[in-house]
C-alpha positions in Angstrom: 21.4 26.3 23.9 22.2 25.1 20.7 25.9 24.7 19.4 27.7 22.3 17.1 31.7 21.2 17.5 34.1 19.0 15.6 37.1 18.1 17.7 40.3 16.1 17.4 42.2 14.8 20.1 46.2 15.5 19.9 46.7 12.4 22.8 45.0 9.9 24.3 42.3 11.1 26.5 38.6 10.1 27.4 35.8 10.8 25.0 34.2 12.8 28.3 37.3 14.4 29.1 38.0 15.7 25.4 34.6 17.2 25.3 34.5 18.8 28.9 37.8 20.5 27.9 36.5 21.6 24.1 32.9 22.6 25.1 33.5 24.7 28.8 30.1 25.7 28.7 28.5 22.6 29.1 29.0 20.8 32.8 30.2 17.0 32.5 26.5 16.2 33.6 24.9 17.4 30.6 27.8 16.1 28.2 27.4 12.8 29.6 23.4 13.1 28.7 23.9 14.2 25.2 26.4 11.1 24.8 24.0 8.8 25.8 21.2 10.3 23.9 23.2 10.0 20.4 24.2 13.4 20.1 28.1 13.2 20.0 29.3 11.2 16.8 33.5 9.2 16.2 33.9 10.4 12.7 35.0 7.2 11.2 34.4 5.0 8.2 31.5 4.6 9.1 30.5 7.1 11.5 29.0 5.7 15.0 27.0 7.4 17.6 29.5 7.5 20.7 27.4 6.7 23.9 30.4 5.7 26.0 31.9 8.7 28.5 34.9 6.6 29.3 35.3 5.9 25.5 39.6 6.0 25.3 40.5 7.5 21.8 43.6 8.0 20.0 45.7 10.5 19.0 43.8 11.6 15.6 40.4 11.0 16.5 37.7 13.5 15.7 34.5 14.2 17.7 31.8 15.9 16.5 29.0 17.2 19.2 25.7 17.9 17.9 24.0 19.8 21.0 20.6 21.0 21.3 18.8 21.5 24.7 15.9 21.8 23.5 15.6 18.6 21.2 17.4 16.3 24.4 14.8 17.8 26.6 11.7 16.2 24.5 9.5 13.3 25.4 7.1 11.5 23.6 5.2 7.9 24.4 7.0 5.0 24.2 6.5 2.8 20.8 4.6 -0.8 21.3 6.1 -4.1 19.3 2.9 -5.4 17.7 4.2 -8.2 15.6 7.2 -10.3 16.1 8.2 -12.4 12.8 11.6 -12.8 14.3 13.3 -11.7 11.1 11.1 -8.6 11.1 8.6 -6.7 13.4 5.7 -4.7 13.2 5.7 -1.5 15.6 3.5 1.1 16.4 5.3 4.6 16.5 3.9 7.0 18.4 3.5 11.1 17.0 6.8 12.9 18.1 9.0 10.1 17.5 10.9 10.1 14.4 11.6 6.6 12.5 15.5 7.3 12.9 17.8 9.7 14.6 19.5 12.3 13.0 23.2 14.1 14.2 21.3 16.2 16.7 20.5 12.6 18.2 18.4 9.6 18.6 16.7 9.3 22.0 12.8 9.8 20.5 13.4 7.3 17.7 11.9 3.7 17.2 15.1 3.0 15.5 17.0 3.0 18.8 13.7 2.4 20.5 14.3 -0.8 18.9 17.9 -1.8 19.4 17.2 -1.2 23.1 13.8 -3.5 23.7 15.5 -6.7 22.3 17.1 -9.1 24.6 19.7 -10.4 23.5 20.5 -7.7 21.3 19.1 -8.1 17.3 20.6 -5.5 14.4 17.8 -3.3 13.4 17.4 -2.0 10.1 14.8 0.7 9.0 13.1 -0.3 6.0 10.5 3.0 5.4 9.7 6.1 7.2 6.9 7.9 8.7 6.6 11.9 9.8 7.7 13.0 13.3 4.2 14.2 13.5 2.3 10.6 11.9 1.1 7.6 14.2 0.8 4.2 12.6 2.5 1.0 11.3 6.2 1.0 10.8 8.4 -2.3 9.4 11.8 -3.1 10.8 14.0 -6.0 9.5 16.4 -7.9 11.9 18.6 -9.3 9.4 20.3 -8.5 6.2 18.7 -10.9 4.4 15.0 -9.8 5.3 16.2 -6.3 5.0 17.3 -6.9 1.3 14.4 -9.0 0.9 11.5 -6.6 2.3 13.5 -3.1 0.7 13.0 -4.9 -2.9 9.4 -5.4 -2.1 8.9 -1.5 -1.4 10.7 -0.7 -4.3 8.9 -2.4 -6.8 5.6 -0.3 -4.4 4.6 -4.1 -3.5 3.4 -3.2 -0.1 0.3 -1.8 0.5 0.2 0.7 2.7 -3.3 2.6 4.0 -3.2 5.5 5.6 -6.8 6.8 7.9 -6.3 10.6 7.3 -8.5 13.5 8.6 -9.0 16.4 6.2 -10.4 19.8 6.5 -13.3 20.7 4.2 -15.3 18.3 1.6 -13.4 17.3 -0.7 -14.5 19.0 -4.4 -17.0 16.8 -6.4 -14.2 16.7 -9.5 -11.8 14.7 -7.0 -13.6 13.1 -4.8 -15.3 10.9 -8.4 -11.8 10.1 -9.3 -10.6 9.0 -6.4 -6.9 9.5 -6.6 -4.6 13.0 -6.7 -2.4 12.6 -9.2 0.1 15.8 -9.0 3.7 16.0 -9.5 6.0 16.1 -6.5 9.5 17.7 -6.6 9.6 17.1 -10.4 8.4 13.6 -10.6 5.2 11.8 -11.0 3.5 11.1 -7.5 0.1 9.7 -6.6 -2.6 9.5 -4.0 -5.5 6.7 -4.1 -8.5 7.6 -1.8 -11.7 6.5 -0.5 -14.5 8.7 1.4 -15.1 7.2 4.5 -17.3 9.8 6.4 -18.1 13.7 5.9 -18.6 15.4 9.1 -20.8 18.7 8.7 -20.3 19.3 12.7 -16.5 19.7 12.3 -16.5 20.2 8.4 -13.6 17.6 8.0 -13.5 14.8 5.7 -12.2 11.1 7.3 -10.3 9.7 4.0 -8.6 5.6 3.9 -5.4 6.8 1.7 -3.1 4.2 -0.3 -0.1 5.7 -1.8 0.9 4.8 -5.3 4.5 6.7 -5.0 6.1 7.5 -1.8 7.5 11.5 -2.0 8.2 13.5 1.1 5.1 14.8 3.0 3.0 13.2 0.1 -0.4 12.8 1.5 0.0 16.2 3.2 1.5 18.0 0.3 -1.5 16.3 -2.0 -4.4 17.4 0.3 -3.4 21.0 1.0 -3.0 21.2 -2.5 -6.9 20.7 -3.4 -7.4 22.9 -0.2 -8.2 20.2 2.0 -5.0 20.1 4.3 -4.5 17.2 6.8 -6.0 18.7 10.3 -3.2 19.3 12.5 -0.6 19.6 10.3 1.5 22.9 11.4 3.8 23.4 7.9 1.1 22.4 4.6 -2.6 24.2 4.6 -4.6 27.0 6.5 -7.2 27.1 9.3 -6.5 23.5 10.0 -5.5 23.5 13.6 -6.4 20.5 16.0 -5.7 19.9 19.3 -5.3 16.1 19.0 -1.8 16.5 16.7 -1.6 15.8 12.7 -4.7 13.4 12.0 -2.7 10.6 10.0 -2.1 7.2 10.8 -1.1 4.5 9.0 -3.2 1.6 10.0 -2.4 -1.5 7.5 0.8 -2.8 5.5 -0.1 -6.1 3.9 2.3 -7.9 1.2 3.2 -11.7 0.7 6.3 -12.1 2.4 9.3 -13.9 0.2 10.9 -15.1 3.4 8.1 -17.2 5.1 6.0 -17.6 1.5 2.7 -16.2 2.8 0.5 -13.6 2.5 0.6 -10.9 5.1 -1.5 -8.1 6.9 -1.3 -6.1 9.6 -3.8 -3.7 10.6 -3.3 -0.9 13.7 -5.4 -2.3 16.5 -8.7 -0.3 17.3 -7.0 1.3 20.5 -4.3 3.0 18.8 -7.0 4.3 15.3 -7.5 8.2 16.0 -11.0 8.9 16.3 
């Protein structure tokens, strides 16, 4: 089932209650789970994610329920904290989690994945993103001043940021030489840096280390299906590129010198989470 609602509340009355009333069809149980799963939102300035069943609200106060059964129902593996600066962390998300929830919720997100591992509580603020489908290294920032700090740094593209990608195919000679994929992106410049790392004849893939020089949507992906050589596993970009390990890309290193502690550093995906 999949429905979406806005509702206002004409007197005071629970959150739960409101809802049960306004959306018949869906028992309290299931309500309650969408709630705590991010799915219902206070439309306020700003809007929040309403968790809280027993949430009293106002005359005034609108709801909106973003409900899909299918989406609450999903599971993935949990993320693992692999660096702790204090003022920012290093984590590992897993494929099938998304960096940060959208209005149909938040459960499979490292965002709230985050805001829930840290006792006492720390903000959490999401500095970059990777694909639903990606593994690898993701940055979060604990504090508005590392937040502003680390954001300026991947805006002026001073991270580095590899990727360990599995194409299909050999990649033609023409590219390969050059080393980079240079096509435009959604109407503006966008490029991909690349070295070979191993051609497999058995499997007739191509194991690439990736550093991107822009950062458009789906860029890597977009890129390789471009020249034909589409990430394996990737269900939307490319042809005859099925796997049954998911979308072969991880990022495995961010490195940068970091303007809060004055140092230079790296952090590299250990070799128990790198795809084979």
């Amino acid at each position: 089932m999949k429905l979406s609602r806005e509702i206002t509340a004409t007197a005071p009355v629970t959150a739960i209650e409101l809802l049960s009333t306004a959306v018949p069809e869906l028992p309290k149980g299931r309500l309650k789970d969408a709630m705590n799963k991010g799915a219902v939102q206070l439309i306020a300035k700003p809007v929040k994610r309403l968790r809280r069943a027993q949430f009293m609200l106002k005359a005034g106060d609108r709801l909106a329920l973003h409900y899909d059964s299918e989406i609450l129902s999903r599971d993935c593996a949990a993320a693992q904290l692999l660096a702790d600066e204090k003022a920012y962390t290093v984590w590992f998300k897993p494929a099938g989690m998304l960096s940060q929830g959208n209005e149909w919720g938040d459960h499979l997100s490292l965002l709230r994945f985050a805001e829930q591992h840290f006792t006492p509580a720390r903000p959490v603020f999401l500095l970059h993103r990777l694909d639903r489908e990606a593994s690898g290294l993701v940055l979060l920032a604990h504090n508005k001043q590392a937040a502003a700090a680390l954001s300026k740094l991947i805006a002026e593209r001073a991270i580095i940021k590899k990727y360990r990608v599995r194409v299909k195919g050999a990649l033609p000679a023409d590219v390969l030489s050059q080393g980079r994929i240079a096509l435009p992106l959604d109407g503006k410049a966008s490029e991909s840096r690349f070295s070979l790392l191993e051609y497999c004849s058995l499997t007739d893939t191509s194991l690439l280390e990736v550093i991107l020089i822009s950062g458009r949507k789906h860029q890597i992906r977009r890129h390789f299906a471009a020249i034909n050589c589409p990430v394996m596993g990737d269900p939307q970009y490319g042809r005859q590129n099925k796997s049954t390990t998911g979308l072969a890309l991880q990022a495995v290193e961010l490195a940068f010198f970091c303007p809060l502690k004055r140092r230079q550093q790296q952090f590299l995906l250990p070799a128990s989470l790198v795809q084979s």
